[in-house]
TIGU-45470 format. One record per residue: residue number from 1; residue in three letters; x, y, z of N, C-alpha, C in turn. Coordinates in nm, 3 decimals, m for minus. Layout:
ATOM   nr  rest     n.px     n.py     n.pz    ca.px    ca.py    ca.pz     c.px     c.py     c.pz
ATOM  NUM   ALA        X        Y        Z        X        Y        Z        X        Y        Z
...
% end
This chain:
ATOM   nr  rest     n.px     n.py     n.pz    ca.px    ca.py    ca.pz     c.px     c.py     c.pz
ATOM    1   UNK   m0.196    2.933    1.571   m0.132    2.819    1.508   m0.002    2.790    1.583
ATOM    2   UNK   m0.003    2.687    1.664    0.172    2.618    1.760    0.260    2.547    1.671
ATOM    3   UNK    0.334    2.599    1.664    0.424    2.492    1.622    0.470    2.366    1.639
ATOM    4   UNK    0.423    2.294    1.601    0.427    2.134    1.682    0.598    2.046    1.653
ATOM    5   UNK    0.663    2.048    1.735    0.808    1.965    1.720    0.752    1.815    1.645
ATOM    6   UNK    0.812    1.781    1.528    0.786    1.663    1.510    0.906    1.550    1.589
ATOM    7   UNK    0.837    1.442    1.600    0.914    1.347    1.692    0.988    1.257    1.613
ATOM    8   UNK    1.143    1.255    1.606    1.180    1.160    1.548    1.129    0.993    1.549
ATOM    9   UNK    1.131    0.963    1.388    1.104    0.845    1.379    1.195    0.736    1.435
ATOM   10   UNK    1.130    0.613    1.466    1.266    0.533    1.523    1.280    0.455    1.423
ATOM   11   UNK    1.423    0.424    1.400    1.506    0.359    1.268    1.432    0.201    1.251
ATOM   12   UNK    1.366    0.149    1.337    1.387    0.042    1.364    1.192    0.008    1.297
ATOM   13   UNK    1.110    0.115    1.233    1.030    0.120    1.198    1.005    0.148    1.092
ATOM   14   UNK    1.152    0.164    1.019    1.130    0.234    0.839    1.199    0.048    0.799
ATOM   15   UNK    1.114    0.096    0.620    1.238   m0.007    0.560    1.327    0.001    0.528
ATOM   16   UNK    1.400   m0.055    0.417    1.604   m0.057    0.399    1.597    0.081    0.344
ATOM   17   UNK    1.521    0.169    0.278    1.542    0.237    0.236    1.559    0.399    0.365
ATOM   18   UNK    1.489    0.368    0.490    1.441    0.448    0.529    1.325    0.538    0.551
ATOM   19   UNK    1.220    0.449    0.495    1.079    0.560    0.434    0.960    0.447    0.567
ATOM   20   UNK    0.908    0.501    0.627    0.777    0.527    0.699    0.718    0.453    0.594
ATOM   21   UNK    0.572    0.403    0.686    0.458    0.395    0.584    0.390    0.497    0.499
ATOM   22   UNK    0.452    0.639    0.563    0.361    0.694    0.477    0.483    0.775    0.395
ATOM   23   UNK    0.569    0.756    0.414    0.692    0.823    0.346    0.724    0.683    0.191
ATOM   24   UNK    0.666    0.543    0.236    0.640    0.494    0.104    0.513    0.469    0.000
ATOM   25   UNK    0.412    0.590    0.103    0.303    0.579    0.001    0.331    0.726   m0.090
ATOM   26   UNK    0.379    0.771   m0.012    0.470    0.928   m0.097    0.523    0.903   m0.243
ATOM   27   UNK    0.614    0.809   m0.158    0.752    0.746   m0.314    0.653    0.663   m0.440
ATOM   28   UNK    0.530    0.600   m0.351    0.446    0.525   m0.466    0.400    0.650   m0.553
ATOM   29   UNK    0.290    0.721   m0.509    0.248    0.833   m0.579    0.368    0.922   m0.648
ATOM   30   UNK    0.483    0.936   m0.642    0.529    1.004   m0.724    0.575    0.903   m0.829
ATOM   31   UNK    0.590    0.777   m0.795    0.606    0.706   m0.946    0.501    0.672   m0.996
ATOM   32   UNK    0.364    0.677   m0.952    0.230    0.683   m1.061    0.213    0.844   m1.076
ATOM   33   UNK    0.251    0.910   m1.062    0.270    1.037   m1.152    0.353    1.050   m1.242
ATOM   34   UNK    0.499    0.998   m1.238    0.536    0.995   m1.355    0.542    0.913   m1.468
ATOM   35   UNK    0.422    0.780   m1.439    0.399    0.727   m1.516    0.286    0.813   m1.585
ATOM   36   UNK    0.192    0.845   m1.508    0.069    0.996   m1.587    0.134    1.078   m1.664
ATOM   37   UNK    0.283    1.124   m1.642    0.336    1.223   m1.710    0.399    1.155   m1.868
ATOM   38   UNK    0.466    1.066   m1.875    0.498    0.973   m1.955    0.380    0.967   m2.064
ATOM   39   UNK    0.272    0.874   m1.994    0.147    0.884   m2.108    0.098    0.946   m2.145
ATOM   40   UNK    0.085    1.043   m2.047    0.012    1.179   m2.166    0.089    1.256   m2.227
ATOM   41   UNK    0.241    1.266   m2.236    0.366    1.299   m2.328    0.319    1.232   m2.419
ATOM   42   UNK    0.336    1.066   m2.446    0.272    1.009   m2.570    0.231    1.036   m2.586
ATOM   43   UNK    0.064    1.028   m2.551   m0.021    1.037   m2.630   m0.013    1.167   m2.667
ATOM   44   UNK   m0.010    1.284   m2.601   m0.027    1.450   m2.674    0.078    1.430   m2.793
ATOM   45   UNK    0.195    1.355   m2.788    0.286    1.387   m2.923    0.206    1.274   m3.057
ATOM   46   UNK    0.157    1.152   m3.004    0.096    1.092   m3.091   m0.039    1.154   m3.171
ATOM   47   UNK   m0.064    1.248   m3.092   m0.232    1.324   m3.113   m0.227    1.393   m3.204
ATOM   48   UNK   m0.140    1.543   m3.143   m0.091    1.654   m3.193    0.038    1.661   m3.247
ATOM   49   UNK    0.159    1.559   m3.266    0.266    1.560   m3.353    0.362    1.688   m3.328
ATOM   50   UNK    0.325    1.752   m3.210    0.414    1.877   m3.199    0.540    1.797   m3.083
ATOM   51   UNK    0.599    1.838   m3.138    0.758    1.756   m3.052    0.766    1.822   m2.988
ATOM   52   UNK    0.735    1.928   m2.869    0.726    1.964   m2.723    0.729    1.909   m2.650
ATOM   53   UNK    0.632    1.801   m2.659    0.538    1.674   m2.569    0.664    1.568   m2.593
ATOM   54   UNK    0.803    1.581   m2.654    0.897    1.531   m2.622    0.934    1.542   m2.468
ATOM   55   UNK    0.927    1.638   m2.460    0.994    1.707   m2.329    0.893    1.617   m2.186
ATOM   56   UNK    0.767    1.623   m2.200    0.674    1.561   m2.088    0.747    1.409   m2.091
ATOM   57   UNK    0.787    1.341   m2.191    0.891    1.214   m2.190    1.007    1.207   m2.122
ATOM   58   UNK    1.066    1.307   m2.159    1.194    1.321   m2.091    1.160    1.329   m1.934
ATOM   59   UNK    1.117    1.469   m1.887    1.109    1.460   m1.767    1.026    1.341   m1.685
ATOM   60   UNK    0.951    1.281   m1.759    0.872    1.154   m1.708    0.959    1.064   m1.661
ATOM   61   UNK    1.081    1.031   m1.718    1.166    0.950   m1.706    1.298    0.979   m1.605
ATOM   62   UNK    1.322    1.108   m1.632    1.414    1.157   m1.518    1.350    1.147   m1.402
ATOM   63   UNK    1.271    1.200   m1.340    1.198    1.190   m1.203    1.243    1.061   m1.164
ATOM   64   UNK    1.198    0.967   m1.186    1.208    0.828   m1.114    1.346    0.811   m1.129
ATOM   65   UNK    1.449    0.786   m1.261    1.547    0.786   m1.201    1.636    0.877   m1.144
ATOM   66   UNK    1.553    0.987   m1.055    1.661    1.084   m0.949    1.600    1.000   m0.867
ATOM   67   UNK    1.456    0.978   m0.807    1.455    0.893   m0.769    1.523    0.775   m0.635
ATOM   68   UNK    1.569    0.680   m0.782    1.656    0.542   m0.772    1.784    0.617   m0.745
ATOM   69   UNK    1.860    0.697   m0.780    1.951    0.752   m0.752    1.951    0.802   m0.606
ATOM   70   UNK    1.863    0.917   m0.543    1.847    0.992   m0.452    1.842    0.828   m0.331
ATOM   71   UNK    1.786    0.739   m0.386    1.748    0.604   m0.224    1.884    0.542   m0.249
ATOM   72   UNK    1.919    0.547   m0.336    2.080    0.415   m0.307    2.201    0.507   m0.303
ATOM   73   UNK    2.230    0.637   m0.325    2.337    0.696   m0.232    2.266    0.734   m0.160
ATOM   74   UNK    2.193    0.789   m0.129    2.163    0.923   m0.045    2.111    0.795    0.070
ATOM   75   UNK    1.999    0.785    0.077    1.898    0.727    0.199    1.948    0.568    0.247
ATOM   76   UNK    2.008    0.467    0.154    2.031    0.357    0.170    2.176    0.407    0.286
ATOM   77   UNK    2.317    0.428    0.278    2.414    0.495    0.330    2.391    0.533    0.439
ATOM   78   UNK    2.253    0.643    0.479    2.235    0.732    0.551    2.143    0.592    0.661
ATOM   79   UNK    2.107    0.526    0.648    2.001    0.455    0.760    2.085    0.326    0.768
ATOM   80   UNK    2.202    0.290    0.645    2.283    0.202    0.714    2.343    0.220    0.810
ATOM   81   UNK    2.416    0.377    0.827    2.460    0.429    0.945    2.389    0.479    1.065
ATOM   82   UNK    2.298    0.503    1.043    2.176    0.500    1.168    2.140    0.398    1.237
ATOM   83   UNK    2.122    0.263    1.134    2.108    0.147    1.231    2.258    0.093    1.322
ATOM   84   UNK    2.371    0.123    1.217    2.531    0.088    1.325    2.510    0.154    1.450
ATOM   85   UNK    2.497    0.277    1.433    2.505    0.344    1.535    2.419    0.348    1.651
ATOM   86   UNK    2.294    0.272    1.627    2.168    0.273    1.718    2.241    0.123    1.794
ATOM   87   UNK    2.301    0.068    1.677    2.387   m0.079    1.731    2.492   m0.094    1.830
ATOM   88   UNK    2.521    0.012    1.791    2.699    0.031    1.868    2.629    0.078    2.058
ATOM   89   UNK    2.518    0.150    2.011    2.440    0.238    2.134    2.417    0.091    2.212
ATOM   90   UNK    2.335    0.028    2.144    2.264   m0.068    2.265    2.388   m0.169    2.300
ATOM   91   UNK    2.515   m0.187    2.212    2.594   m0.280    2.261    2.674   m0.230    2.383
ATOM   92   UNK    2.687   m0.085    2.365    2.754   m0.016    2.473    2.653    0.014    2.579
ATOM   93   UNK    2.544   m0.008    2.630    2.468   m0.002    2.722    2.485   m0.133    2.882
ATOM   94   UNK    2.499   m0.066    2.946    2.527   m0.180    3.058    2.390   m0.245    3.072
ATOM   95   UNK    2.395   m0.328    3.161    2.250   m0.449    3.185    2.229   m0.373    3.266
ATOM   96   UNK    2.264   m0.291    3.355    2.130   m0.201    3.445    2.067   m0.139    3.357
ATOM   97   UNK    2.142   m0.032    3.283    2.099    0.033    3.175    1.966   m0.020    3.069
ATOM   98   UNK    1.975   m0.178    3.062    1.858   m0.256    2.963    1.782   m0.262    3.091
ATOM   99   UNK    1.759   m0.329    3.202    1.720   m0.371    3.304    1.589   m0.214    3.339
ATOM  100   UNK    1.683   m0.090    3.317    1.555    0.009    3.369    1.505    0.053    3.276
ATOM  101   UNK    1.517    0.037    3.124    1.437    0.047    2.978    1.303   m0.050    3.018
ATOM  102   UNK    1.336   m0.133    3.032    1.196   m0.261    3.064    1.110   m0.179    3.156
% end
């Protein structure tokens, strides 16, 4: 088994948030899981009336918003400054410099 280096992604291929295509089919599936977690909290407390299945509510609801929290400080901040800086790069590049990229 090799260890394979993964290759950085280029900034210029995620959305505002930072997430890949498959880094936003990730973020989808974990918010249709905690919508699964949510409903079957209901329904088990509507079924069985044992207030445990409080708790499958609660955490149903926290998840997503760590979430919304975790993309607008954390990831929004972090790829605004990735794109300045990828900016500042190509503005500081001389025209030979673009000229032997081509």
């Amino acid at each position: 088994m090799s260890a394979r280096k993964k290759e950085p992604v280029d900034i210029s291929q995620t959305d505002e948030l930072g997430l890949t295509g498959s880094g936003r089919a990730v973020n989808i599936a974990a918010w249709v899981l905690s919508a699964l977690v949510i409903i079957a909290g209901i329904v088990a407390l509507v079924t069985t009336g044992k207030k445990i299945f409080i708790l499958f509510i609660v955490i149903g609801v926290l998840t997503p918003l760590n979430v919304l929290m975790y993309d607008n400080l954390i990831l929004k901040p972090k790829v605004a400054r990735l794109k300045k800086e990828r900016a500042d790069q190509r503005a500081a590049q001389t025209p030979l410099d673009k000229e032997a990229e081509q």
